[in-house]
C-alpha positions in Angstrom: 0.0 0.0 0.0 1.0 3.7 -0.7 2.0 6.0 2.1 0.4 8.3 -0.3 -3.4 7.3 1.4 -4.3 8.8 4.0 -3.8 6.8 7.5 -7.7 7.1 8.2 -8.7 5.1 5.8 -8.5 1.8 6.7 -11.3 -0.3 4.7 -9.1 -2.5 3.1 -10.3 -2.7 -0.3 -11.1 1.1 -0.7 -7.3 1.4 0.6 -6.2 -0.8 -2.1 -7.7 0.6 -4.9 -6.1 4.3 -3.7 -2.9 3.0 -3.8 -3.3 1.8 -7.0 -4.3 5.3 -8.2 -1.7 6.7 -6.3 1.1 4.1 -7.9 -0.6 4.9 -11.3 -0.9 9.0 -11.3 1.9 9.8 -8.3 -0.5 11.6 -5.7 -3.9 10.7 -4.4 -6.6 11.9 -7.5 -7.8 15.4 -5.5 -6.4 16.4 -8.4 -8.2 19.7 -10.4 -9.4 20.5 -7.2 -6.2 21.4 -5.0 -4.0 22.7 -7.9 -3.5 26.2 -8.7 -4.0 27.2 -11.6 -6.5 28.5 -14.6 -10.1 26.8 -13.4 -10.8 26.7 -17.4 -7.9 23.6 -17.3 -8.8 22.2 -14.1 -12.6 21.9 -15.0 -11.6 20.4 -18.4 -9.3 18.0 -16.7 -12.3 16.9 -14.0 -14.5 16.4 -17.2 -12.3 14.2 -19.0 -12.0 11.4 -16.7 -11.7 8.1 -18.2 -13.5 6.1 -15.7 -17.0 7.4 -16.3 -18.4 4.8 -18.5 -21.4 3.6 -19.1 -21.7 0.0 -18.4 -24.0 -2.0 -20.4 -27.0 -3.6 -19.3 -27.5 -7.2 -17.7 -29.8 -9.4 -16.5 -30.5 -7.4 -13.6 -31.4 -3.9 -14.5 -31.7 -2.0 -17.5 -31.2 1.7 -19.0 -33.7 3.7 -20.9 -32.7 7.5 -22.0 -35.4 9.9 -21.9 -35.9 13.5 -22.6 -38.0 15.9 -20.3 -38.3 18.7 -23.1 -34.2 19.1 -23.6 -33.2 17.8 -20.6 -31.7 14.3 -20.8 -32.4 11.5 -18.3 -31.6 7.9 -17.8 -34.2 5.5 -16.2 -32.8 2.6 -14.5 -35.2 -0.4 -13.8 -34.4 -3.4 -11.9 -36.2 -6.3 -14.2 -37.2 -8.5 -10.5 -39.4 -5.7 -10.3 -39.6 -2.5 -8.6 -41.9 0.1 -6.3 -41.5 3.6 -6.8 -39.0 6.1 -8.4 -36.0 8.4 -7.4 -35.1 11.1 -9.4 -30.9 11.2 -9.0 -28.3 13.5 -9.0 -25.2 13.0 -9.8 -21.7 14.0 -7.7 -18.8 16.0 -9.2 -18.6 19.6 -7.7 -21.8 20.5 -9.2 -19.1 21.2 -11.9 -18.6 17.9 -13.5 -20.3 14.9 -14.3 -23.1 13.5 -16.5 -25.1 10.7 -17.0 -22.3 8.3 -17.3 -20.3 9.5 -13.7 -22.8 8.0 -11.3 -23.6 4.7 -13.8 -22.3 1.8 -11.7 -23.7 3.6 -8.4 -27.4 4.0 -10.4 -27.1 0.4 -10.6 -26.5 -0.4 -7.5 -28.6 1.5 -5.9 -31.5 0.6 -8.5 -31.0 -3.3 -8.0 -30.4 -3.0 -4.1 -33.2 -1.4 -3.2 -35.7 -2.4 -6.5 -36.4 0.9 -6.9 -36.4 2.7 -10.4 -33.6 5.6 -10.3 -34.4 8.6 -12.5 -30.7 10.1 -13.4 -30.7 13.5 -14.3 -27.8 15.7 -16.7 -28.3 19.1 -15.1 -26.7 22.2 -16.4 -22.9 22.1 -14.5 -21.6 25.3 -12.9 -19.7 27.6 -13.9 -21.3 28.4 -17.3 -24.7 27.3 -15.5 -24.0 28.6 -11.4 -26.9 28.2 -9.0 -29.9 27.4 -9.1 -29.5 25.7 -12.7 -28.6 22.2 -11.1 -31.2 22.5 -8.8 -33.8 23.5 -11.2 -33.0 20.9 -13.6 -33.3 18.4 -11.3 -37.1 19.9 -9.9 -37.7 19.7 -14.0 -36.8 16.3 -13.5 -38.8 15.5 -10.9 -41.7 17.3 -12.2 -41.4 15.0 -15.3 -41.7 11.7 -13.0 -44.9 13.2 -11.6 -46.4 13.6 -14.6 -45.9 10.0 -15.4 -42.8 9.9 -17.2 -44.8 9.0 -20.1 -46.1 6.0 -18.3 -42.7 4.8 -16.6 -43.0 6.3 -13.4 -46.1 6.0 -10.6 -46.4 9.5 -9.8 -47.6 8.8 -6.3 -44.6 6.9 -5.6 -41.5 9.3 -5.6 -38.3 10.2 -4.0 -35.2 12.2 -4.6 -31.5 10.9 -4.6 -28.0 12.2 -4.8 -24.4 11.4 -4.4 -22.1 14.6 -3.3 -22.9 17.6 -5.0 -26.2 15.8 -6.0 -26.9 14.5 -3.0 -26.8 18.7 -2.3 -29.6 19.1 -4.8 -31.4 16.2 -3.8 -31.4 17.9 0.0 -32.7 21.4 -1.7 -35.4 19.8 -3.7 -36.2 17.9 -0.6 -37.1 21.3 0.8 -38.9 23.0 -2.0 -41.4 19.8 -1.6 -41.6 20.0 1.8 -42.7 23.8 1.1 -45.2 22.7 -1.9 -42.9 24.1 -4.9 -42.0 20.8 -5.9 -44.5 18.0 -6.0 -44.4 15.2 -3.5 -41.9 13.3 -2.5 -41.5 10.1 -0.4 -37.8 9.8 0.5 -34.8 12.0 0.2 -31.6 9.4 -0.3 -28.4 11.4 0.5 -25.0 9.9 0.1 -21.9 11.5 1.2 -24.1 14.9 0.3 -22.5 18.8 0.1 -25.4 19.9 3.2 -23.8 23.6 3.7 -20.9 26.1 2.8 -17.4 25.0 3.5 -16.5 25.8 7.0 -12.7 25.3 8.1 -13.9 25.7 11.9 -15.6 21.8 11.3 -13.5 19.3 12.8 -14.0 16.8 9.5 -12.5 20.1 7.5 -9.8 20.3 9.6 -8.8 16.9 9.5 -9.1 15.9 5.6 -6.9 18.4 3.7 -4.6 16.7 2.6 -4.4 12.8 -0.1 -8.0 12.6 -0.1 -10.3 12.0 -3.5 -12.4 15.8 -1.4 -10.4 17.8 0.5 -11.2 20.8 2.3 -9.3 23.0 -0.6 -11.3 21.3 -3.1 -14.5 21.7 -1.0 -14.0 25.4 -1.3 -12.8 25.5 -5.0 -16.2 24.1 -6.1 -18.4 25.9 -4.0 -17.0 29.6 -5.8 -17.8 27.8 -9.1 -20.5 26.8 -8.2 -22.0 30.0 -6.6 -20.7 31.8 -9.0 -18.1 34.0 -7.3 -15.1 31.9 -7.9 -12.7 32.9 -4.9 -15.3 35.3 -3.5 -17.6 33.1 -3.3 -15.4 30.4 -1.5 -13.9 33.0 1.0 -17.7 34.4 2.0 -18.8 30.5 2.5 -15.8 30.3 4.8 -16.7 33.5 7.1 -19.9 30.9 8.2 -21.5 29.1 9.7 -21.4 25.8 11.8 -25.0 25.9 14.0 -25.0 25.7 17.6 -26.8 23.1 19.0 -30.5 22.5 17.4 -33.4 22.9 20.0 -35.6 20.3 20.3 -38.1 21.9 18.0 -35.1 22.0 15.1 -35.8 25.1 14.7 -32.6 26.8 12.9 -30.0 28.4 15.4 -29.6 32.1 15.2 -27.0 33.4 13.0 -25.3 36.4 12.6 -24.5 35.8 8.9 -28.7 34.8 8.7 -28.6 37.6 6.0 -26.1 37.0 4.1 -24.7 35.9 0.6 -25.3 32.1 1.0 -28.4 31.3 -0.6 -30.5 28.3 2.3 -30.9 26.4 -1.4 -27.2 26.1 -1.6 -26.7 25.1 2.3 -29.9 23.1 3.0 -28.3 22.7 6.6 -29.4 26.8 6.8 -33.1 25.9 6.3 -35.2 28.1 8.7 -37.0 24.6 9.5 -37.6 21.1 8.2 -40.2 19.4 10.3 -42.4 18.0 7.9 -39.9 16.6 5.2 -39.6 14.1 3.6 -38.3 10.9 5.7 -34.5 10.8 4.9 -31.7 8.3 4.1 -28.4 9.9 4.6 -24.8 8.2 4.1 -21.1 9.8 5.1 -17.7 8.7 5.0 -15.6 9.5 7.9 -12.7 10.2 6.5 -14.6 13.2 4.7 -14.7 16.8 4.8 -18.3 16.9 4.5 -19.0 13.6 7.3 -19.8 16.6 10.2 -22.6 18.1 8.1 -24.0 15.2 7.1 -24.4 14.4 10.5 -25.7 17.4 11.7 -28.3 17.8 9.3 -29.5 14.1 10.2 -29.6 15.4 13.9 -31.9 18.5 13.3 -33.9 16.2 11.0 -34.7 14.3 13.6 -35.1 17.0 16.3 -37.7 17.8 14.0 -39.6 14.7 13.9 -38.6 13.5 10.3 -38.0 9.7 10.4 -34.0 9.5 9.5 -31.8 6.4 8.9 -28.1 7.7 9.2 -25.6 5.5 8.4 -21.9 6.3 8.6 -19.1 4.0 7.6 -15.7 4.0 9.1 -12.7 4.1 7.3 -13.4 5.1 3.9 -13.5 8.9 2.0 -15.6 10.5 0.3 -16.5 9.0 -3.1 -16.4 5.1 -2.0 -19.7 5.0 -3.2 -18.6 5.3 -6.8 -15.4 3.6 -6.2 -15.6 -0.4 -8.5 -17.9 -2.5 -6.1 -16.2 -3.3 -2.8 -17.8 -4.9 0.4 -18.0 -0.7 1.6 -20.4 0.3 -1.3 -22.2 -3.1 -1.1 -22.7 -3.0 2.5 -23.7 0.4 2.7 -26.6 -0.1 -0.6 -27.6 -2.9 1.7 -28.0 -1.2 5.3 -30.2 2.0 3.4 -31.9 -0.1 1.6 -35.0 -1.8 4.1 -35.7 2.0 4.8 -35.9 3.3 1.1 -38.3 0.2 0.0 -40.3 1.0 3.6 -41.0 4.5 2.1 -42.5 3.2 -1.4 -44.6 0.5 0.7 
């Protein structure tokens, strides 16, 4: 094994497979994200990577493109049968990725839980900076509820997202919790972006450094992706982290309440959540982003939404979309009794 991987991780196989990318490129594959540099070549090197694919279909699920008016979707559909629909987003920064990035994990989570998944290819950031994503993906899910053209049950819906999706999946969560987005069942969030980056978070100071996220690269995509660039990143960082929630989960006072970060951006801001959507959420501990995750699981509950949390040890962020290991499988397995619950 490399000495490049960080000592925290310590799943074996998700250890493995780093050193192998660090034997192969030289460093752990942060990449784009921690170099300095023009963003123009670090976004086009982020959107060339070779590993998304997409992987053909078996005897297990298959893969139907769609179109919702211009907007291009992938339905997944387990062929033992399924209950209900989740309209996905995919990870990479809000600022990469496409229909092919999230494949295998689509998959997975489609056959594990025999639940259709709904992939969306939202506008990336930063020709497209918030709310594209997020609107895209509410187009998205307002083409499931109108039947999809018969694939989907419109009563039987849910949102999903891995990282920077898992962000949008969180903020749509919200807008149908508030009756601007139709109905939803579930909110499935893995490894998800839940608020601005704050460097006062234990998890952000920890991961920094050979990681697939780190902190730097936290910060790097939230300018893009607010549209700031550097501003942006350096006004999420003057935030944030909430006091302890109150057992109504209400949202702590603030003295940056009114300021540039938009709650749609930092779902963890909301003013309140009781009513949502019941919610999955997944983090990696060895994670910049594994102390939000958690916290916005907590004032979910304190709130009275019904929340399975499920945190493994030893791996980073993006393990979910590392090839299959016993992590990913494990993890598909543990959420999934909760997700089929909500389409019962």
């Amino acid at each position: 094994m490399s000495d490049d991987v960080h000592p925290a991780i310590t799943d074996p196989d998700v250890r493995a497979h780093l050193a192998r990318l660090a034997a192969q490129a030289g460093t752990i594959p942060s990449g784009a994200t921690d170099a300095d540099g023009d963003d123009a070549a670090r976004l086009a090197e982020l959107r060339a990577n070779p590993s998304w694919v997409r992987s053909p279909d078996d005897d297990t699920v298959e893969s139907i493109d769609l179109d919702a008016d211009g907007l291009a979707l992938r339905l997944y559909r387990p062929r033992a049968g399924h209950r209900g629909t989740l309209v996905f987003a995919h990870g990479g920064g809000w600022v990469a990725g496409d229909l092919d990035n999230n494949d295998a994990l689509c998959r997975a989570l489609a056959t594990t839980t025999a639940t259709q998944v709904l992939s969306a290819d939202y506008r990336l950031a930063p020709e497209h900076p918030f709310p594209a994503g997020l609107d895209d993906l509410d187009r998205a899910l307002r083409f499931a509820a109108s039947g999809a053209d018969g694939l989907t049950d419109p009563a039987l819906l849910g949102v999903a997202g891995h990282s920077a999706g898992g962000n949008l999946a969180a903020a749509l969560a919200l807008r149908s919790r508030e009756g601007r987005a139709p109905g939803i069942r579930v909110q499935v969030l893995l490894c998800p972006v839940l608020d601005a980056p704050d460097p006062d978070r234990p998890s952000y100071r920890a991961y920094t450094a050979n990681l697939p996220l780190t902190a730097k690269g936290m910060q790097w995509y939230w300018g893009l992706y607010l549209g700031g660039g550097a501003d942006a990143a350096a006004g999420g960082e003057a935030s944030l982290r909430p006091d302890a929630v109150p057992t109504g989960g209400d949202a702590p006072p603030r003295p940056d309440a009114a300021g540039p970060v938009p709650v749609e951006a930092a779902p963890l801001r909301a003013a309140a959540v009781d009513a949502a959507a019941p919610a999955v959420i997944v983090a990696a501990e060895v994670d910049p982003l594994s102390d939000e995750a958690e916290e916005y699981a907590d004032r979910l509950a304190a709130s009275g939404v019904p929340v399975t949390f499920v945190r493994r040890a030893g791996v980073p962020h993006l393990f979910l979309v590392f090839p299959s290991t016993p992590a990913r499988d494990g993890v598909l397995a543990q959420i999934a009794p909760a997700v089929r619950a909500a389409f019962a």
